[in-house]
PyMOL commands that place a pseudoatom at each C-alpha (Angstrom):
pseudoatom trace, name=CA, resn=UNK, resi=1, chain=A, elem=C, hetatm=0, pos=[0.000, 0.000, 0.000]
pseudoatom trace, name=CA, resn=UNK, resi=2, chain=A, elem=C, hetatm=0, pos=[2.710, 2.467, 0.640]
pseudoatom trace, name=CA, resn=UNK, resi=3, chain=A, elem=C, hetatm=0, pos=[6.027, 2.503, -1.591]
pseudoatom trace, name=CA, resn=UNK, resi=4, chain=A, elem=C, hetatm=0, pos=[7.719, 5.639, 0.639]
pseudoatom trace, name=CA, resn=UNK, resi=5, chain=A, elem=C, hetatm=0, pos=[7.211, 9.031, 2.624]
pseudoatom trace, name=CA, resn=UNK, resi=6, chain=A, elem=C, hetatm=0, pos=[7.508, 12.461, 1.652]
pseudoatom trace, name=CA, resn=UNK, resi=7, chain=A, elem=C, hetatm=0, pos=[8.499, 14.883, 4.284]
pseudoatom trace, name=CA, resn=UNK, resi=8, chain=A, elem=C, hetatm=0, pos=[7.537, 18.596, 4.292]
pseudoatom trace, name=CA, resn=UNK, resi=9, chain=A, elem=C, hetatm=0, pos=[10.372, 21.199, 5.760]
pseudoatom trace, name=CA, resn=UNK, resi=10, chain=A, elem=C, hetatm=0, pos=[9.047, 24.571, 5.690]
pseudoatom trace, name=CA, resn=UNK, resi=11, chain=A, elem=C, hetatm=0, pos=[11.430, 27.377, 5.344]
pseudoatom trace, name=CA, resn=UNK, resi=12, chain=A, elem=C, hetatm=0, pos=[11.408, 31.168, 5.445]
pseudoatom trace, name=CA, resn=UNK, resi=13, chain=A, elem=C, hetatm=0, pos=[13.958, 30.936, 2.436]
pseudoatom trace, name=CA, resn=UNK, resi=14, chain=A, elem=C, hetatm=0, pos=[13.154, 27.768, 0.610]
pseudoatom trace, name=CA, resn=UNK, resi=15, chain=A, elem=C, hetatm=0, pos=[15.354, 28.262, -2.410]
pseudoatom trace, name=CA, resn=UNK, resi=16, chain=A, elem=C, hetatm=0, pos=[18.667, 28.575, -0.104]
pseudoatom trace, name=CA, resn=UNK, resi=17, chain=A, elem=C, hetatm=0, pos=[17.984, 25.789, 2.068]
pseudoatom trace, name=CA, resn=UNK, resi=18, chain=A, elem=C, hetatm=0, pos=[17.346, 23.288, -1.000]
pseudoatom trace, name=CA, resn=UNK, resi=19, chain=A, elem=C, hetatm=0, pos=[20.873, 24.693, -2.531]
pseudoatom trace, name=CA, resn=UNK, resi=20, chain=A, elem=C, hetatm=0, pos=[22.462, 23.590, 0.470]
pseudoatom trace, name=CA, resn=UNK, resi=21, chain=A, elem=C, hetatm=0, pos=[20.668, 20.408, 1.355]
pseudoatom trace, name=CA, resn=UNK, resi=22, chain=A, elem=C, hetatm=0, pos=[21.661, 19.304, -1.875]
pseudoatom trace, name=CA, resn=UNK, resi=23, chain=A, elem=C, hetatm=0, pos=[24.844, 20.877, -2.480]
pseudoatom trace, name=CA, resn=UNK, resi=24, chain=A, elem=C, hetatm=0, pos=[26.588, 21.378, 1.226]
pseudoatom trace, name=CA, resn=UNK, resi=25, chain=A, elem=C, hetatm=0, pos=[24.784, 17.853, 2.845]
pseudoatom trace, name=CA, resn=UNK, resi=26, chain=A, elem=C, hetatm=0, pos=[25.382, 16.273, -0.430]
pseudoatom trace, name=CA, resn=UNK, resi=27, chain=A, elem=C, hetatm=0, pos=[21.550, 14.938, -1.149]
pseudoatom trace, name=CA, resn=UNK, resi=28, chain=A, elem=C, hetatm=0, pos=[20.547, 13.782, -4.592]
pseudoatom trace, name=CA, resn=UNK, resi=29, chain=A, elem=C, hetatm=0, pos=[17.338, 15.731, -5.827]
pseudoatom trace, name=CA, resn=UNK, resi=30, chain=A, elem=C, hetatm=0, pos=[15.465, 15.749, -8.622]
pseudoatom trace, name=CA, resn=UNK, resi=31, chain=A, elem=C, hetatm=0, pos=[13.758, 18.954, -10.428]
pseudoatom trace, name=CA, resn=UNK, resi=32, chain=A, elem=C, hetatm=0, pos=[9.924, 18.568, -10.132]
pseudoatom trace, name=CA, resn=UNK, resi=33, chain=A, elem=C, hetatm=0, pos=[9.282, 21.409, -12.160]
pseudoatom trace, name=CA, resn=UNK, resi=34, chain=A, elem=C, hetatm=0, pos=[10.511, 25.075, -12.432]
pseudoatom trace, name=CA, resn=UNK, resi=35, chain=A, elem=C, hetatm=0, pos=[13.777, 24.458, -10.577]
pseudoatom trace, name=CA, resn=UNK, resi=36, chain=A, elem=C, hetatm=0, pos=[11.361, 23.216, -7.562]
pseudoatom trace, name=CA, resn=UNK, resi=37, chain=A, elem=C, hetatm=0, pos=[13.662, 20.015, -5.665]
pseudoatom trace, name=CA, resn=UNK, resi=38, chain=A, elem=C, hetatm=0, pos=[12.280, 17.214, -4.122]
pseudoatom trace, name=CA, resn=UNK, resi=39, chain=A, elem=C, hetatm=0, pos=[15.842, 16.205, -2.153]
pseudoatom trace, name=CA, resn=UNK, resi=40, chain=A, elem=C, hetatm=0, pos=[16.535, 11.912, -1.740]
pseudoatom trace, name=CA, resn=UNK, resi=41, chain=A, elem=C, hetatm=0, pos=[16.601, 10.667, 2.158]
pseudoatom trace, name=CA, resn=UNK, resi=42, chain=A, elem=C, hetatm=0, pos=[18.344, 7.875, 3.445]
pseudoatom trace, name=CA, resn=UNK, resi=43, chain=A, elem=C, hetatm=0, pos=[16.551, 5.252, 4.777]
pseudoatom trace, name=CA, resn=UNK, resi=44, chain=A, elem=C, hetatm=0, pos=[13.901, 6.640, 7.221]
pseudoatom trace, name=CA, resn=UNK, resi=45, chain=A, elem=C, hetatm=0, pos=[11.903, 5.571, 10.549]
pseudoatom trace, name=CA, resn=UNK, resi=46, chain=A, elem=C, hetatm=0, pos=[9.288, 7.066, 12.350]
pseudoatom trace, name=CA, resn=UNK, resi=47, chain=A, elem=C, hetatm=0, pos=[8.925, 7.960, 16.020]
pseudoatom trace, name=CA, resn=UNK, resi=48, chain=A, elem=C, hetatm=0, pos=[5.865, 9.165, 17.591]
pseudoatom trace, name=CA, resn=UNK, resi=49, chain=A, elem=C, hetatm=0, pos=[6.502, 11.102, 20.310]
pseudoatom trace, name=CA, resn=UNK, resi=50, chain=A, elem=C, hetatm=0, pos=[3.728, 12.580, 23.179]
pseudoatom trace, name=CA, resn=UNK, resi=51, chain=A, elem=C, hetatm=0, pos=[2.876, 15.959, 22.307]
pseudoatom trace, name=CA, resn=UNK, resi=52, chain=A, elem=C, hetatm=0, pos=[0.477, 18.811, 23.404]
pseudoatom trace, name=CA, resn=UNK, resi=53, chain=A, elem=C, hetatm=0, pos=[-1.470, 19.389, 20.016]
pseudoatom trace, name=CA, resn=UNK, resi=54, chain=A, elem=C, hetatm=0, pos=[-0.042, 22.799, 19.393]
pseudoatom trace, name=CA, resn=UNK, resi=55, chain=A, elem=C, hetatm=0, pos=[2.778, 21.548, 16.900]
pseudoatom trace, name=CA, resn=UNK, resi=56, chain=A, elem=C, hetatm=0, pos=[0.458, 21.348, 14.228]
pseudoatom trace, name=CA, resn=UNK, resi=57, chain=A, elem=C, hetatm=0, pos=[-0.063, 21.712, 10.176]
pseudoatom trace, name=CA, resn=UNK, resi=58, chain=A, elem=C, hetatm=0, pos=[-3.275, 22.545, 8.439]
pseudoatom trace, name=CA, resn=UNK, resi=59, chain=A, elem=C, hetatm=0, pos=[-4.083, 20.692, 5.120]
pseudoatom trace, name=CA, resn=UNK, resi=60, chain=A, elem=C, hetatm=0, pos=[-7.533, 21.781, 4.016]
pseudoatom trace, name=CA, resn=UNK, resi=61, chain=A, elem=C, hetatm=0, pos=[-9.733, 21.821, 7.067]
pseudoatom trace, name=CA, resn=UNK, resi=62, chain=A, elem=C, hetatm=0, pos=[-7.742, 19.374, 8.777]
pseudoatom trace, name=CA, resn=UNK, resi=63, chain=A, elem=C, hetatm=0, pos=[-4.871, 19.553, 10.961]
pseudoatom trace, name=CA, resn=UNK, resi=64, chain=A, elem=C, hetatm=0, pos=[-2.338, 17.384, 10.544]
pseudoatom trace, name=CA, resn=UNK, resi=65, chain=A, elem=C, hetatm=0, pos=[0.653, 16.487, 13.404]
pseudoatom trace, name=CA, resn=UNK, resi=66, chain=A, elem=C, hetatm=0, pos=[3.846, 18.263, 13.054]
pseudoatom trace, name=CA, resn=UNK, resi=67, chain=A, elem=C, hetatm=0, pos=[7.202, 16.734, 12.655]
pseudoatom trace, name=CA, resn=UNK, resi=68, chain=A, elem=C, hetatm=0, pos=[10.956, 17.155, 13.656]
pseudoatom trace, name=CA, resn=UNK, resi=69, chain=A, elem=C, hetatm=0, pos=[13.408, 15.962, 10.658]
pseudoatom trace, name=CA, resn=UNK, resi=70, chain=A, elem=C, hetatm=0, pos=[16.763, 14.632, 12.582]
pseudoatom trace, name=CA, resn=UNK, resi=71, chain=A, elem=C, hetatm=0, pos=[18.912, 12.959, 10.018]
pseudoatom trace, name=CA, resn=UNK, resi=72, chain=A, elem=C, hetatm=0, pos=[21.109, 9.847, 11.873]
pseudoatom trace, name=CA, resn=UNK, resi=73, chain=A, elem=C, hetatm=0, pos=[24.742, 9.460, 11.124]
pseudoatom trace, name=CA, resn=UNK, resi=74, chain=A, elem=C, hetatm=0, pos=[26.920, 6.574, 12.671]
pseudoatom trace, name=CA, resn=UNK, resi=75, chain=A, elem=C, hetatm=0, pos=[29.560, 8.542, 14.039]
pseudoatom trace, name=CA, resn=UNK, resi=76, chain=A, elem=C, hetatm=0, pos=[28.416, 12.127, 14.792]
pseudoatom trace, name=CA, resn=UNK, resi=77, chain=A, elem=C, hetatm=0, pos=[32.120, 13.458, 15.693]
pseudoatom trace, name=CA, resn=UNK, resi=78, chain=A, elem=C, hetatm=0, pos=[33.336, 12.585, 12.075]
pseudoatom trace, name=CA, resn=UNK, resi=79, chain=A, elem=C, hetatm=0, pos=[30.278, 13.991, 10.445]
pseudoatom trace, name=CA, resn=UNK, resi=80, chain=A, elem=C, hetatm=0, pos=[30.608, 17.352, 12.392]
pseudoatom trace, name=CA, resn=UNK, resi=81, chain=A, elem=C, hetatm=0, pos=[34.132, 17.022, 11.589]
pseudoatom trace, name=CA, resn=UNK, resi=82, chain=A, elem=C, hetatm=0, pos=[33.036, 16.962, 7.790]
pseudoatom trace, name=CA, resn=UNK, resi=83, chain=A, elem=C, hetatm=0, pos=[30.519, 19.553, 8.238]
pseudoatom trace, name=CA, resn=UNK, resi=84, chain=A, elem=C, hetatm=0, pos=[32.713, 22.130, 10.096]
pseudoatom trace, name=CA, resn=UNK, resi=85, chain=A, elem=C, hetatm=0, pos=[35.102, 21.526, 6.775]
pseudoatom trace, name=CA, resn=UNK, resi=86, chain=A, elem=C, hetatm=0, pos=[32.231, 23.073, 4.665]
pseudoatom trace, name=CA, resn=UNK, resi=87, chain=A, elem=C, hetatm=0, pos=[31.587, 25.812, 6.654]
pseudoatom trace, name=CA, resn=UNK, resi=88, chain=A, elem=C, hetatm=0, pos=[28.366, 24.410, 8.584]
pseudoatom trace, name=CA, resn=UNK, resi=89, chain=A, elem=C, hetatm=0, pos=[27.527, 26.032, 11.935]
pseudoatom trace, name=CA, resn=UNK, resi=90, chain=A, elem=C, hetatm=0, pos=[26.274, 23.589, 14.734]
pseudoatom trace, name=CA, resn=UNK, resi=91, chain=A, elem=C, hetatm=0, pos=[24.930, 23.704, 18.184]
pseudoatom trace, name=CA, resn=UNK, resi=92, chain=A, elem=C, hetatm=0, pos=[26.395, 22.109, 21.418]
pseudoatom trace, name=CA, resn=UNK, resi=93, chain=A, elem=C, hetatm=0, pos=[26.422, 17.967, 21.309]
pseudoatom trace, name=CA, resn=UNK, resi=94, chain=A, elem=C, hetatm=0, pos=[23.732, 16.892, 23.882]
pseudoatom trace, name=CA, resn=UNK, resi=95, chain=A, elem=C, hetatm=0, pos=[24.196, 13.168, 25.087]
pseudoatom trace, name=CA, resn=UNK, resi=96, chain=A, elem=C, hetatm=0, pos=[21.194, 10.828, 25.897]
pseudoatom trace, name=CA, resn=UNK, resi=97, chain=A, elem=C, hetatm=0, pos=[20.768, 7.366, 26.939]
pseudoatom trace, name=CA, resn=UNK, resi=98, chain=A, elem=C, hetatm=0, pos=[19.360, 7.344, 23.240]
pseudoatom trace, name=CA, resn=UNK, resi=99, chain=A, elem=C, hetatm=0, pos=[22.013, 9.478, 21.316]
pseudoatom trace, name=CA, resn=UNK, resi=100, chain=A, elem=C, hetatm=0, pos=[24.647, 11.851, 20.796]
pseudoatom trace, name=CA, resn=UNK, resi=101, chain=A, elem=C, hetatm=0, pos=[22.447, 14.933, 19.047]
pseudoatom trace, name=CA, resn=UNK, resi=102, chain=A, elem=C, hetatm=0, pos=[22.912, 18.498, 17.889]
pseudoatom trace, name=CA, resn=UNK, resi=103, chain=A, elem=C, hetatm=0, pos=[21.541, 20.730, 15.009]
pseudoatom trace, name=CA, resn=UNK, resi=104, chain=A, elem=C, hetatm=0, pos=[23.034, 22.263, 12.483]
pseudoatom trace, name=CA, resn=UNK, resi=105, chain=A, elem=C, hetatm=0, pos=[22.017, 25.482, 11.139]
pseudoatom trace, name=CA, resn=UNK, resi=106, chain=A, elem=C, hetatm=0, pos=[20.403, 26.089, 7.121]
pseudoatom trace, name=CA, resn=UNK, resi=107, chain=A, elem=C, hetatm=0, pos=[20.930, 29.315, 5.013]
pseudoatom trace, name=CA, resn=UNK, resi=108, chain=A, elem=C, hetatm=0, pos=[17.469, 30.339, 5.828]
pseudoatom trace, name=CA, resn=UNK, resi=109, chain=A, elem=C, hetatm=0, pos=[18.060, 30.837, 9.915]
pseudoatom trace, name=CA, resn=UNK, resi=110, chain=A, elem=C, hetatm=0, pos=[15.901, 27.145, 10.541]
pseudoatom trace, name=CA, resn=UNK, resi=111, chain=A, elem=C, hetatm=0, pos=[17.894, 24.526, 12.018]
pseudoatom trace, name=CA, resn=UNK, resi=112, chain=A, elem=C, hetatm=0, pos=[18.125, 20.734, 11.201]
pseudoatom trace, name=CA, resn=UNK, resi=113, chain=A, elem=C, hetatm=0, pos=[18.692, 17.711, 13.981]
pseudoatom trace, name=CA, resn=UNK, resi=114, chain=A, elem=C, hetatm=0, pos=[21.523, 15.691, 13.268]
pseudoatom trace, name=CA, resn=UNK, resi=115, chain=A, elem=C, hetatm=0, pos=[22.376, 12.280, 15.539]
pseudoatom trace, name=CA, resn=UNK, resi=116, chain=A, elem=C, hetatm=0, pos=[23.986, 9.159, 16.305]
pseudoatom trace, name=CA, resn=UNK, resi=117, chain=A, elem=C, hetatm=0, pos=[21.753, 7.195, 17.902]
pseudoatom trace, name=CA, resn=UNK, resi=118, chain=A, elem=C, hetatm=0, pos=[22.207, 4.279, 20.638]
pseudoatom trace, name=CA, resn=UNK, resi=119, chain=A, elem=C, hetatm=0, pos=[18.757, 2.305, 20.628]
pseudoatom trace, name=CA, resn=UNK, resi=120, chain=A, elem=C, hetatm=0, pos=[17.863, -0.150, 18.031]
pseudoatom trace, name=CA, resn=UNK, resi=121, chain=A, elem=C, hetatm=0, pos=[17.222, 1.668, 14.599]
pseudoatom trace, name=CA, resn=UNK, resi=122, chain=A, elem=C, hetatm=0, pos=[14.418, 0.338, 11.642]
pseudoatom trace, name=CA, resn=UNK, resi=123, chain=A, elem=C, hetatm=0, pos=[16.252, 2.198, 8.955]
pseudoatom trace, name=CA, resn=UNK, resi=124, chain=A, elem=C, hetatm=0, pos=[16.730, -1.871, 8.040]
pseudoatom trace, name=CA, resn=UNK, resi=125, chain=A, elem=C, hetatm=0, pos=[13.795, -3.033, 8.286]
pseudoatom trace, name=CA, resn=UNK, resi=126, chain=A, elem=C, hetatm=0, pos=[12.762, -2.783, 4.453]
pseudoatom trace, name=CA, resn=UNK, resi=127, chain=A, elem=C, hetatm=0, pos=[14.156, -2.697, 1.637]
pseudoatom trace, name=CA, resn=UNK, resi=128, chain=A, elem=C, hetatm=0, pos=[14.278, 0.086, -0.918]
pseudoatom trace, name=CA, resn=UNK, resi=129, chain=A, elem=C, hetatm=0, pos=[11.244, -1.204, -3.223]
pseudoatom trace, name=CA, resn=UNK, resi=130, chain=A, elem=C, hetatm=0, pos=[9.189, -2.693, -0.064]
pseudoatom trace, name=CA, resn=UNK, resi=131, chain=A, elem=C, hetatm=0, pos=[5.857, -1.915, 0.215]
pseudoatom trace, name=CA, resn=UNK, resi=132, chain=A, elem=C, hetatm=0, pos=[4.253, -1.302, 3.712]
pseudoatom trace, name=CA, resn=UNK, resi=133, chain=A, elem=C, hetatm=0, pos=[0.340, -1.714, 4.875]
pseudoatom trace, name=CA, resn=UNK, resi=134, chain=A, elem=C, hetatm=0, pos=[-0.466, -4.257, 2.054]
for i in range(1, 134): cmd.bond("trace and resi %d" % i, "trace and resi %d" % (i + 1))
show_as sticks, trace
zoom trace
């Protein structure tokens, strides 16, 4: 039933933030039309996380929940290492019993979460033409 997800990021400068996604972070995108990317992910998972029903999206006339976009590396010193080379800016490492986690800041003032994690991961868990909810 599902083949894959399609995350929304919204930015005060869109245009910027795609430029570096794709050229600083190194993601593969594709032109949808009119120089509008739509930016390749590695594999994903999805957490649902307690919330208070204010960090919402409206689609329509219906709200729908809002999300946080971390992207996982395996070892966050060397990818900060990386990221430093090409000038990106990022925040203090926090440790957790579930991660090593920071953010690192896009041309457009937003920030993005970037961590290692320590519990069990489903990035595995299919494969890249699976097909979920059949």
């Amino acid at each position: 039933m599902f083949n894959g997800a399609h995350v929304l990021m919204y930015s005060r400068d869109a245009d910027a933030d795609r430029r570096f996604l794709q050229d600083v972070l190194g993601l593969p995108a594709v032109d949808s039309g009119g120089g509008w990317l739509i930016l390749g992910l590695p594999p994903a998972e999805l957490g649902v996380h307690p919330g208070d029903g204010t960090f919402t999206q409206r689609h329509g006339d219906h709200e729908l929940l809002g999300c946080v976009v971390y992207l996982m590396c395996d070892d966050l010193e060397a990818t900060l290492r990386t990221l430093r080379e090409r000038g990106v800016d990022h925040s203090d490492v926090e440790t957790a019993e579930w991660g090593d986690a920071t953010s690192i800041a896009l041309p457009s003032g937003g920030r993005l979460g970037l961590y290692q994690p320590r519990h069990p991961t489903a990035t595995h868990l299919l494969g890249s033409e699976a097909e979920v909810g059949g």
